[in-house]
C-alpha positions as CSV (number, residue, x, y, z in Angstrom):
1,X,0.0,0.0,0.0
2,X,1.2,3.4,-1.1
3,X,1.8,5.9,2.0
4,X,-0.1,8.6,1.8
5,X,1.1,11.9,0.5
6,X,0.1,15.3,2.5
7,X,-0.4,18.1,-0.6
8,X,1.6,21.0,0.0
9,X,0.1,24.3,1.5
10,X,0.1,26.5,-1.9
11,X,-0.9,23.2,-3.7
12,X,-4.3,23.2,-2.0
13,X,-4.9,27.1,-3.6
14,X,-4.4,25.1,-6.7
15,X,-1.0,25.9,-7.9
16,X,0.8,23.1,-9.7
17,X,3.5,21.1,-8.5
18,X,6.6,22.8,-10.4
19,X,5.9,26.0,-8.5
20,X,5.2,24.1,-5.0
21,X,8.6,22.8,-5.3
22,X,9.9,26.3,-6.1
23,X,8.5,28.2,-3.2
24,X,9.1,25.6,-1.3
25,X,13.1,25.5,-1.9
26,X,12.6,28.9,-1.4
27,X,11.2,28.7,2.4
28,X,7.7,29.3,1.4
29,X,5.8,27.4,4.7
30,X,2.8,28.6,4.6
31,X,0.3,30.8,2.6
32,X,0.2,34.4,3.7
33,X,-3.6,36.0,4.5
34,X,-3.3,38.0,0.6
35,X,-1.8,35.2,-1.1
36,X,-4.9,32.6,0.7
37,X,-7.5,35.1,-0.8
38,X,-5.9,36.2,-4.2
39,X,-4.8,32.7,-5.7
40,X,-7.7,30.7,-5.9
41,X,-9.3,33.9,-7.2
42,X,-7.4,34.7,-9.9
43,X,-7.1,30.5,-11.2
44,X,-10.9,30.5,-11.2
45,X,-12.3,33.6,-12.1
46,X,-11.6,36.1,-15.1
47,X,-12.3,39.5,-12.7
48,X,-10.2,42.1,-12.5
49,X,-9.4,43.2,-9.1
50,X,-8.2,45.5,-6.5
51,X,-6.2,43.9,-3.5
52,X,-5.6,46.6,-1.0
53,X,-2.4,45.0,1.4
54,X,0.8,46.6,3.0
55,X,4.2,46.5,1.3
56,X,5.4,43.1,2.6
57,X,2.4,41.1,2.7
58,X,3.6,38.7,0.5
59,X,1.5,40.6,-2.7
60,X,4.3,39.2,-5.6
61,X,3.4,35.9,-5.0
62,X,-0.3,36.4,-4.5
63,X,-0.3,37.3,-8.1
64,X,2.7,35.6,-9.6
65,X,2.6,32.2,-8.6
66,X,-1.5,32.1,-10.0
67,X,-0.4,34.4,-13.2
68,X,2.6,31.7,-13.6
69,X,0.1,29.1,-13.7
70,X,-2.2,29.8,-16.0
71,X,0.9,31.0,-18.3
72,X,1.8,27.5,-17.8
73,X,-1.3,26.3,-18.9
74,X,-1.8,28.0,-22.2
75,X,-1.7,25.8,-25.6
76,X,-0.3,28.5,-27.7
77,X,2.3,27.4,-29.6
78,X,6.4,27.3,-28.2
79,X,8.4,29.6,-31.1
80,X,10.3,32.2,-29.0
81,X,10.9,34.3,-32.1
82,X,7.1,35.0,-32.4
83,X,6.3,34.9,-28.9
84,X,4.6,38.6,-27.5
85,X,4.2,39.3,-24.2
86,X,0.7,38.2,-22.7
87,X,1.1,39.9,-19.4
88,X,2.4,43.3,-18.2
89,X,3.0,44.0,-14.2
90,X,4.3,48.1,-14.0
91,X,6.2,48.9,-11.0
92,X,6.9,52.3,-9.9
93,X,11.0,52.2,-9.3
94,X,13.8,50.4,-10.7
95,X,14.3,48.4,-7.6
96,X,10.6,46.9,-7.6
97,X,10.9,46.3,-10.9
98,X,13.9,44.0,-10.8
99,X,13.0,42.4,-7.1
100,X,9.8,41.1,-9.0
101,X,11.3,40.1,-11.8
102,X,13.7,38.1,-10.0
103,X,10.9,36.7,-7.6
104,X,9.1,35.9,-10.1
105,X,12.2,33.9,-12.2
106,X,12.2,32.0,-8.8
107,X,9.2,30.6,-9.0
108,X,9.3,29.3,-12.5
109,X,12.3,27.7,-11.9
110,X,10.8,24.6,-13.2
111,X,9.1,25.8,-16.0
112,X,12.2,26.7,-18.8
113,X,9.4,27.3,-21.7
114,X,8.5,30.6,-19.6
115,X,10.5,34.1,-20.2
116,X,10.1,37.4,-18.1
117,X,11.7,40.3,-19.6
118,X,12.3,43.3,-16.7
119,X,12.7,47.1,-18.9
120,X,13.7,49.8,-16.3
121,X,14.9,53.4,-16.5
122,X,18.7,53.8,-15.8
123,X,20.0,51.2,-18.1
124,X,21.3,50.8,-21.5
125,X,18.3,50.5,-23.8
126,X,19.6,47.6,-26.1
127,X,19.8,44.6,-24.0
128,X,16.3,45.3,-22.9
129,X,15.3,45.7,-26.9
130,X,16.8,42.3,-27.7
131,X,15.2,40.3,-24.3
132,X,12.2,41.9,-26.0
133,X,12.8,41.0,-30.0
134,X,13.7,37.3,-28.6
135,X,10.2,36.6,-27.1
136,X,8.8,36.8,-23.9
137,X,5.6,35.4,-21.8
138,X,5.7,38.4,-19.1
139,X,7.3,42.1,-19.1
140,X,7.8,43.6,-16.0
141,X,7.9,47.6,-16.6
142,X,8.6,50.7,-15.2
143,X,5.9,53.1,-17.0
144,X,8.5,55.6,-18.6
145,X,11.1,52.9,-19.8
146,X,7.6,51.0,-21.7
147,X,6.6,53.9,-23.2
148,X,9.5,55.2,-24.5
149,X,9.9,51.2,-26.1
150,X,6.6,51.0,-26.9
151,X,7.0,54.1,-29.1
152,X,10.2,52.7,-30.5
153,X,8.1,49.6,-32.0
154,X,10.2,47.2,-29.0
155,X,7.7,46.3,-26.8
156,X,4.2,45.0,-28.3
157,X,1.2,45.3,-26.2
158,X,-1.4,44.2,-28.9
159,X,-1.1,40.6,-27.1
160,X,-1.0,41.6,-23.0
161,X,-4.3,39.8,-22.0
162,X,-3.0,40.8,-18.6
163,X,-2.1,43.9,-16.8
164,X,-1.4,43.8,-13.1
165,X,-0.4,47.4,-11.6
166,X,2.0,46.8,-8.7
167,X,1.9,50.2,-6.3
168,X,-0.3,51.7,-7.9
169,X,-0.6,54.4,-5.0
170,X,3.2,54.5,-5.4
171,X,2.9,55.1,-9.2
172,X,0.7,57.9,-8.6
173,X,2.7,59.8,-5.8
174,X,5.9,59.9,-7.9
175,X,3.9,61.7,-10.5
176,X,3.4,58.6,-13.3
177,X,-0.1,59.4,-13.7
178,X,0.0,60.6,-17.5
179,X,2.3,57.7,-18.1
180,X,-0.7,55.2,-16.7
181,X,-3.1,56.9,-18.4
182,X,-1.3,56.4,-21.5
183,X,-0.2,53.0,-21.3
184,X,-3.9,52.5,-20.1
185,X,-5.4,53.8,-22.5
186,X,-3.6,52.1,-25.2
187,X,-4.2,49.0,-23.8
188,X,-8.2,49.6,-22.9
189,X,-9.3,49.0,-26.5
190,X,-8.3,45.4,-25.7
191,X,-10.1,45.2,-22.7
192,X,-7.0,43.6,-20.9
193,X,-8.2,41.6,-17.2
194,X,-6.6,44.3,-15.1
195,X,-5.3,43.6,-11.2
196,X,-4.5,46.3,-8.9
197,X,-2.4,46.5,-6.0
198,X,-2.1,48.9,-3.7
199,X,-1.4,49.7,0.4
200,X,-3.7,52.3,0.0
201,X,-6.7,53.5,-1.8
202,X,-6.1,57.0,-2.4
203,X,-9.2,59.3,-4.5
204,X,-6.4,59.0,-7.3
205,X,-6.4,54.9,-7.0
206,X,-9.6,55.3,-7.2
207,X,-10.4,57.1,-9.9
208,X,-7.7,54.9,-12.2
209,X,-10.0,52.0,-10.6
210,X,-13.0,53.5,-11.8
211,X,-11.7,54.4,-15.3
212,X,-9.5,51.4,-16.2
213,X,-11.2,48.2,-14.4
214,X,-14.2,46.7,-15.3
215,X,-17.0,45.7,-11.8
216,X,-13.8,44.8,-9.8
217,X,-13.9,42.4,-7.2
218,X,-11.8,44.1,-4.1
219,X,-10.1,42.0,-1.8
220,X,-9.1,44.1,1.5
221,X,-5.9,42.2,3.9
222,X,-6.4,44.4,7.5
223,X,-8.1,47.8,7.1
224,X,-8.4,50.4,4.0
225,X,-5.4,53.0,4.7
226,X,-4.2,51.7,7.7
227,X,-0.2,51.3,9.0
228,X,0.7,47.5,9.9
229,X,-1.3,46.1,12.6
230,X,2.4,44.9,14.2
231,X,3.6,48.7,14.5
232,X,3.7,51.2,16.9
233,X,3.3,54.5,16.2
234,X,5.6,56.7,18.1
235,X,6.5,60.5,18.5
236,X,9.2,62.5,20.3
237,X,8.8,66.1,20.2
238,X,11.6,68.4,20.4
239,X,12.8,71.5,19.0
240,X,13.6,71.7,15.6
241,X,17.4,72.5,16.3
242,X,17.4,69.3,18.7
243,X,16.6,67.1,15.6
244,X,19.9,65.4,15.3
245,X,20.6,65.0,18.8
246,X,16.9,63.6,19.5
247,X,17.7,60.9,16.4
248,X,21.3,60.1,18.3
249,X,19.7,59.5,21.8
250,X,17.2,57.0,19.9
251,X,19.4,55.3,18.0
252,X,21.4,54.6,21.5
253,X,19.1,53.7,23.4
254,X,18.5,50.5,20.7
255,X,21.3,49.2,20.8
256,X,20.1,46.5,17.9
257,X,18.5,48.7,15.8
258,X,18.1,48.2,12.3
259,X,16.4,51.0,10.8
260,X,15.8,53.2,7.8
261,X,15.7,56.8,8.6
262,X,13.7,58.8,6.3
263,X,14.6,62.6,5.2
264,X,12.9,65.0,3.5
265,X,15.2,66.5,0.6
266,X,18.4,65.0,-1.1
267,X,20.5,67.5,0.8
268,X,19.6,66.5,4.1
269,X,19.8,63.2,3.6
270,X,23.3,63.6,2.7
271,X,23.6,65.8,5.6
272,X,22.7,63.4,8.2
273,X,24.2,60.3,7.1
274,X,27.5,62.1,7.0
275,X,26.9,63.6,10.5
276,X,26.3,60.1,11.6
277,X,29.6,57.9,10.2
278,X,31.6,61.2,11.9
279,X,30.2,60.6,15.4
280,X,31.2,56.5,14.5
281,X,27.8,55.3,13.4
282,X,27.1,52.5,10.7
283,X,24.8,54.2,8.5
284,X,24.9,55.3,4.4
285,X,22.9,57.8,2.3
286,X,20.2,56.9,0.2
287,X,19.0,59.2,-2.1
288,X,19.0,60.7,-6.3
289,X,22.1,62.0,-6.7
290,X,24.0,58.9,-6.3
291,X,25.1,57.1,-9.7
292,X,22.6,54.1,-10.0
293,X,26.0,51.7,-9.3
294,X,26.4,53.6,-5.9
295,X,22.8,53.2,-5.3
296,X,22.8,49.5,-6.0
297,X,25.8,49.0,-3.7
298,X,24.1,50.4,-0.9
299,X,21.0,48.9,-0.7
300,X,22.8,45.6,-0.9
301,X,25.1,46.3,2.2
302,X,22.2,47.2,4.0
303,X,20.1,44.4,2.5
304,X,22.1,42.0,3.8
305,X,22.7,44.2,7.2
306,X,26.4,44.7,6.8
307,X,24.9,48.9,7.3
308,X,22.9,49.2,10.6
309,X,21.3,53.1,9.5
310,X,20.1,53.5,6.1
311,X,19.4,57.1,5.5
312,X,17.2,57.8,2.8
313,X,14.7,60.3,1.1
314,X,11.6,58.6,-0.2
315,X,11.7,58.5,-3.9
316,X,15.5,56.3,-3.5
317,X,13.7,54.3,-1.1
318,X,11.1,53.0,-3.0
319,X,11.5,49.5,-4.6
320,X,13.8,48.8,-1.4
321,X,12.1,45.4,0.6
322,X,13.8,44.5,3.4
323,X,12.5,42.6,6.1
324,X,13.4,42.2,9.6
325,X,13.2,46.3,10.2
326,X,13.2,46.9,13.7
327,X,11.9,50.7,13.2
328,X,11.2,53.5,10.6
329,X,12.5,56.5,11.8
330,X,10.9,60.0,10.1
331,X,13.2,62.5,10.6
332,X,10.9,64.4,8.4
333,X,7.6,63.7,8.3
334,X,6.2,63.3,4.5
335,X,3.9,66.0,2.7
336,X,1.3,63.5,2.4
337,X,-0.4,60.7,4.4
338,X,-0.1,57.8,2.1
339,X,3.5,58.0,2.2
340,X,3.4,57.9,5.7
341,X,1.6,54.6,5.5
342,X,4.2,53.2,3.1
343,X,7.4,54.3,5.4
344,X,5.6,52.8,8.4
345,X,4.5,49.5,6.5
346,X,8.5,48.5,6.3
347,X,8.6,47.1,9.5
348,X,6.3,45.0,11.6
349,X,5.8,42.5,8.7
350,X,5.3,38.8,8.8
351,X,4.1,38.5,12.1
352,X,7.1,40.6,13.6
353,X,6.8,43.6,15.7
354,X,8.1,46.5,14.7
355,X,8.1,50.7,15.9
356,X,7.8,54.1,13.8
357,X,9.3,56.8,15.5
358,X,8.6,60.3,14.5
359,X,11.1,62.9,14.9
360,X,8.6,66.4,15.4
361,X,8.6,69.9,16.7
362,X,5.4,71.6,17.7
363,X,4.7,73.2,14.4
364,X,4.7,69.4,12.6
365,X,2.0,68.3,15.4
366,X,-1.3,68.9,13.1
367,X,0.5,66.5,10.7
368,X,0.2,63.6,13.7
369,X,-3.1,64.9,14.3
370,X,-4.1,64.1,10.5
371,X,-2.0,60.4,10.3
372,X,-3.6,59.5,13.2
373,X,-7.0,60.2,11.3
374,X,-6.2,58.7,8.4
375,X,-4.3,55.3,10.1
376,X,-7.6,55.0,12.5
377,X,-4.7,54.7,15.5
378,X,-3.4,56.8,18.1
379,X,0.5,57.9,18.3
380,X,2.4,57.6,21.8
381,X,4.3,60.6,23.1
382,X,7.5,59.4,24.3
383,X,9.7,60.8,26.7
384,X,13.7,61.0,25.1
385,X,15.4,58.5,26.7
386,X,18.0,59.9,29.6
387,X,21.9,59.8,29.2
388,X,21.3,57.1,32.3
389,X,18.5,54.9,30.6
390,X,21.3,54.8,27.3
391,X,24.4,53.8,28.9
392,X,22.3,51.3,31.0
393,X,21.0,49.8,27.5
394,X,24.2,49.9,26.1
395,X,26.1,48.3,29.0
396,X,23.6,45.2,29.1
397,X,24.6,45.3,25.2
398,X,28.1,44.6,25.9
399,X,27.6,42.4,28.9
400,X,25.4,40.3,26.8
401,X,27.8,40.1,23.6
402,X,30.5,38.9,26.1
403,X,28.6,36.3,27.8
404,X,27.8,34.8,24.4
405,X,31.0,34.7,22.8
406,X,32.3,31.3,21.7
407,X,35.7,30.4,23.0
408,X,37.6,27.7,21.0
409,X,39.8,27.3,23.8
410,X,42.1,24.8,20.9
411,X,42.9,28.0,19.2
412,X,43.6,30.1,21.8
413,X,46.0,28.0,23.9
414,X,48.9,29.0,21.8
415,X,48.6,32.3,23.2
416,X,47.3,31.7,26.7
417,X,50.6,31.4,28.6
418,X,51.7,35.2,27.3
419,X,48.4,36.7,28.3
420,X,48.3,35.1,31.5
421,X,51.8,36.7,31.8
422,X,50.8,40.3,30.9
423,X,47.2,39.9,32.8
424,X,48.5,37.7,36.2
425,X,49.0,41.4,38.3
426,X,45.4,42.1,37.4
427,X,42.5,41.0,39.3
428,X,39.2,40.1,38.0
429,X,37.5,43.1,39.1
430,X,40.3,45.3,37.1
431,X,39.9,43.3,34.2
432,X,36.4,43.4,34.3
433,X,36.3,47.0,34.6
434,X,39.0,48.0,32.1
435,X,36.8,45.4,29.4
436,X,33.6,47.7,29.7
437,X,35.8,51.0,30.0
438,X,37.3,49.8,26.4
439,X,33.5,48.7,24.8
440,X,31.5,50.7,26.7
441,X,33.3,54.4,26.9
442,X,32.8,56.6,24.4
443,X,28.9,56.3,25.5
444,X,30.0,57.2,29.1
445,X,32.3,59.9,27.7
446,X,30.0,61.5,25.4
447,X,26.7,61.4,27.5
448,X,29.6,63.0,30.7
449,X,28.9,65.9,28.8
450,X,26.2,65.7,26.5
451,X,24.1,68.8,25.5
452,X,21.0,69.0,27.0
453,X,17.9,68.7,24.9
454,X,15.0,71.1,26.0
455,X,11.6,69.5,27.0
456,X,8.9,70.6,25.0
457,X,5.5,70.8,26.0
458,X,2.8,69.9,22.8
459,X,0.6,72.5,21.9
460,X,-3.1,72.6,23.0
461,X,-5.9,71.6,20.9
462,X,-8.6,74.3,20.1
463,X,-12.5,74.1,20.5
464,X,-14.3,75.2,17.5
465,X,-17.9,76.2,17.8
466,X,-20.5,75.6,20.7
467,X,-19.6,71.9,20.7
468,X,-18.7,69.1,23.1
469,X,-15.8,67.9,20.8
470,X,-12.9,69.5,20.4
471,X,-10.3,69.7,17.4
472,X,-6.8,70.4,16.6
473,X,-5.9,73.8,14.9
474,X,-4.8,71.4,12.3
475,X,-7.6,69.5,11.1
476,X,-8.5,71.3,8.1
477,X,-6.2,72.9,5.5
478,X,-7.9,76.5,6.6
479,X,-6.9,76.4,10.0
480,X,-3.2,74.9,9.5
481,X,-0.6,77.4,11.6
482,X,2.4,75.9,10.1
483,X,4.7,78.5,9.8
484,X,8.7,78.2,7.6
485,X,11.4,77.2,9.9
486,X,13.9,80.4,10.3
487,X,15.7,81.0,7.2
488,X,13.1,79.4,4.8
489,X,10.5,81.3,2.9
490,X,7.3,79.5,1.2
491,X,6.6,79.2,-2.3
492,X,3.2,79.1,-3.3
493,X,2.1,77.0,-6.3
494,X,-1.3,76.3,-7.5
495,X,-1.7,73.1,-8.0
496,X,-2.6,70.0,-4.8
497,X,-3.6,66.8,-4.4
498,X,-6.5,67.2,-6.7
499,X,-4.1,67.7,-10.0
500,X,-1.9,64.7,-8.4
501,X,0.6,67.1,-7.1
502,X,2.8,65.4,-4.8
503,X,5.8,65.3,-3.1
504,X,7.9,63.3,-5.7
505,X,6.2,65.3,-8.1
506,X,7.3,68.4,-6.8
507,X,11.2,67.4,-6.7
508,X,10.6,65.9,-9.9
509,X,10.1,69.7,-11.3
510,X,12.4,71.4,-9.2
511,X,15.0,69.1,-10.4
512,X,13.9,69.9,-13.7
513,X,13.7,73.5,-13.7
514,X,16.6,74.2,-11.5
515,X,20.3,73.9,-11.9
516,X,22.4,72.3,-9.2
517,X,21.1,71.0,-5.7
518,X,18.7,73.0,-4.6
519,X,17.6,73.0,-1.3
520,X,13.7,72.1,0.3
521,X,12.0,72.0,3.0
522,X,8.9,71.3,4.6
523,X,5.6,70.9,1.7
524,X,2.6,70.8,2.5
525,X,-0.3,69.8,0.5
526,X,-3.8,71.0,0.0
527,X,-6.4,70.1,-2.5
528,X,-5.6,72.5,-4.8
529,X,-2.1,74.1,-3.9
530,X,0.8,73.2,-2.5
531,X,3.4,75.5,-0.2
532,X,6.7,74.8,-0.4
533,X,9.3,76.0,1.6
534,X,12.5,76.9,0.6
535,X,15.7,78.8,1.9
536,X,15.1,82.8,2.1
537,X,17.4,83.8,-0.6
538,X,16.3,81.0,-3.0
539,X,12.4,81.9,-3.0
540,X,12.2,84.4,-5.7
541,X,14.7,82.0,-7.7
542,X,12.4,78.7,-7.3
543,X,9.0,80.8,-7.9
544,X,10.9,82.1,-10.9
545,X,11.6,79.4,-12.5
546,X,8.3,77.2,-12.2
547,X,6.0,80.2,-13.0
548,X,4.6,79.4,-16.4
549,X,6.1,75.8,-16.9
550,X,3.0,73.1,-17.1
551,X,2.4,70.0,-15.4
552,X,-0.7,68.1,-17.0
553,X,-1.7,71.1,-19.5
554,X,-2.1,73.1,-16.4
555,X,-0.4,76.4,-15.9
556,X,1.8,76.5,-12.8
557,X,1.5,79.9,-11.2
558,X,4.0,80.0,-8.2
559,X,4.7,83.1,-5.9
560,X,6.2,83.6,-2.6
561,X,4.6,84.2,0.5
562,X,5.5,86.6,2.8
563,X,5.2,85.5,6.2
């Protein structure tokens, strides 16, 4: 009598056994909640869909491993030469493009007769031409890299009977909603099944939704717009010219961190990694102007945790997955909420806790008010941890990496007899102490005579009206008190979040516009304008030069304020 064989987990969703063996090689245990919900309804049903699910839910698979399947499947004929892409998954960044690309390769590691073709800004365009003019079953795209093949004659679409959009809120945020619209609409006259996935559902995910996608089925993992249900959401608030020390006391106080720190411009970035490796941290910079080679190298390091403190601005982040985060740290808090929700959602994923600290001073406290709207959840106000609580933390640190160190006593014996020599005066209290003096030190040096960091005290809410409830100064754009930080002024432009004016949309055209590195601030978005700030003597300059330029056939008018 046979024994009986116990299916594997994915191959009760109905995936064949070629992929089962993949993802299982791979470590795949058990389906996650999106990939349970996802796979057995895109094998049975020809829907499109929405799945709303946080960056690290497991999302690739959910559609790959079903998509892979049904490629599988298909009885068209096996001439590479004449093969055209069937399926086409856009991804926002570079880095998402090729980590699907290569997730997906994974999985169809027992199927040879399938080909996935990745095309991606930032690369030579002929190798991805001839991937393309060899044949392939599924192109993973960045939207301005297709277009720019598509117009070129390179990449067919008159055969994609699939179109999965991968971040779509992403997309959208980094300003590549005319490039949707235009691969969209190219491909709507086919009618292609259409998938979207997305953390959040934005009014502009929406509306591609409701343009695009034909009586989608919506599949929700955890709550519409909300942060990872494994985070906590944390604030310290300081002055703004305490920033840096605030972010040093954190970081010390977890000793095992493992964290990406999250800027607001290019130039700060920069600013605070370098300020870091001076005071003898492990951290890089992450951001636009660094060649895409440097860029690369950096993520890997961090990737694979040989950099503790990866500091970062949130267009170079994007496309970065990492797990095992300990915290997101906002050392600037983003212009917009969604963004928010994307930083937080890198940690606390598959089951693991995980914290998201914002850095704030009282003028940045109607943003918390507005997150915690949005996110349905409540940040803590945390005290800064003491110069005592630190050194405490980091002496346990050391104690505990001495306790656990292996001793291979075979290899050490050659030199035993000279260190008993040079150590026999001392006694084990002196060594002990002169150990931790050597390891521990330059914490009890530098917190001997650390600057103090001012308490600050948050600002009260405001009643408004006769009413019961009460509401923060900065729950509606109107009653917002944000005011420039000393030395900036604020640019005025006339476009918001209804024209799809965001943050990476607005470096996008101040990159564009404006010679060297030019320095920004705080933005703040409103439905139909945005304020950006900007140092004093660069205002006039920056309204200058985006004055009259266009951004979706609209005029941008741009003044500064005086305030």
């Amino acid at each position: 009598m046979q024994p009986s064989v116990t299916p594997l987990p994915f191959a009760l969703l109905g995936i064949p056994a070629p992929l089962c063996q993949a993802v299982a090689e791979m470590g795949f245990e058990q389906p996650m909640p999106i990939q349970q919900a996802v796979i057995p309804f895109l094998l049975h049903t020809q829907h499109d869909l929405i799945a709303l699910a946080q960056t690290g839910t497991g999302k690739t698979a959910a559609y790959g491993l079903p998509l892979l399947a049904l490629l599988a499947g298909s009885t068209r004929g096996n001439n590479a030469a004449t093969r055209q892409p069937q399926t086409l998954i856009l991804s926002p960044t570079r880095e998402l493009c090729l980590q699907i690309t290569g997730d997906l390769q994974a999985y169809a590691a027992y199927m040879p007769q399938l080909h996935i073709a990745a095309v991606y800004g930032g690369a030579p365009l002929p190798p991805q031409q001839k991937a393309l003019r060899k044949g392939v079953d599924i192109v993973v795209a960045t939207p301005g890299r297709l277009i720019d093949l598509y117009n070129r004659g390179d990449a067919r679409l008159d055969g994609i009977s699939t179109l999965i959009l991968d971040e779509a809120d992403e997309m959208l945020n980094m300003g590549f909603r005319e490039a949707l619209d235009e691969i969209l609409q190219a491909l709507h006259r086919r009618h292609p099944r259409t998938l979207l996935f997305s953390a959040t559902m934005s009014r502009e995910v929406e509306q591609i939704a409701q343009h695009y996608l034909h009586e989608p089925e919506q599949i929700v993992v955890g709550s519409r717009n909300e942060g990872a249900e494994n985070v906590n959401h944390l604030y310290y608030l300081v002055r703004a010219a305490d920033k840096y020390l605030a972010l040093k006391r954190i970081v010390d106080y977890h000793p095992r961190i493992y964290a990406i720190v999250f800027c607001r411009t290019k130039a700060e970035t920069q600013q605070i990694a370098d300020q870091l490796i001076r005071d003898g941290y492990n951290a890089e910079a992450l951001h636009g102007d660094l060649a895409q080679q440097q860029r690369d190298l950096t993520m890997q390091k961090f990737r694979t945790h040989v950099t503790q403190l990866l500091i970062a601005t949130d267009v170079a982040a994007r496309g970065l997955d990492v797990d095992n985060l300990t915290h997101v740290i906002h050392y600037g808090l983003p212009g917009d909420n969604e963004t928010y929700t994307h930083r937080a959602g890198r940690t606390g994923r598959a089951g693991k806790k995980g914290t998201s600290i914002a850095i704030v001073h009282t003028k940045e406290m109607h943003r918390i008010r507005d997150i915690e709207k949005q996110l349905g959840k409540q940040f803590q106000q945390q005290p800064l941890p003491s110069p005592d609580d630190i050194c405490t933390k980091q002496l346990y640190k050391v104690i505990d990496e001495i306790e656990h160190t292996d001793v291979d006593e075979q290899q050490i014996a050659p030199f035993l007899q000279h260190l008993q020599w040079h150590f026999g005066y001392l006694d084990k209290d002196t060594i002990i102490q002169k150990v931790i003096a050597r390891e521990f030190g330059k914490f009890l040096n530098y917190y001997a005579h650390a600057p103090e960091i001012e308490k600050v005290e948050a600002p009260k809410s405001r009643t408004t009206g006769k009413g019961k409830g009460r509401k923060d100064i900065g729950d509606s754009p109107k009653n917002a008190t944000h005011k420039p930080e000393r030395g900036y002024k604020v640019v005025q432009v006339n476009l918001g979040k209804h024209e799809g004016f965001y943050p990476g949309v607005v470096m996008q055209l101040i990159n564009r516009y404006i010679p060297g590195r030019q320095t920004v601030g705080h933005i703040q978005l409103y439905e139909h304008k945005a304020l950006i700030e900007v140092p004093a003597r660069d205002a006039d300059r920056v309204a200058k030069a985006l004055n009259g330029k266009y951004f979706k056939n609209k005029e941008i008018k741009a003044r500064t304020e005086s305030r």
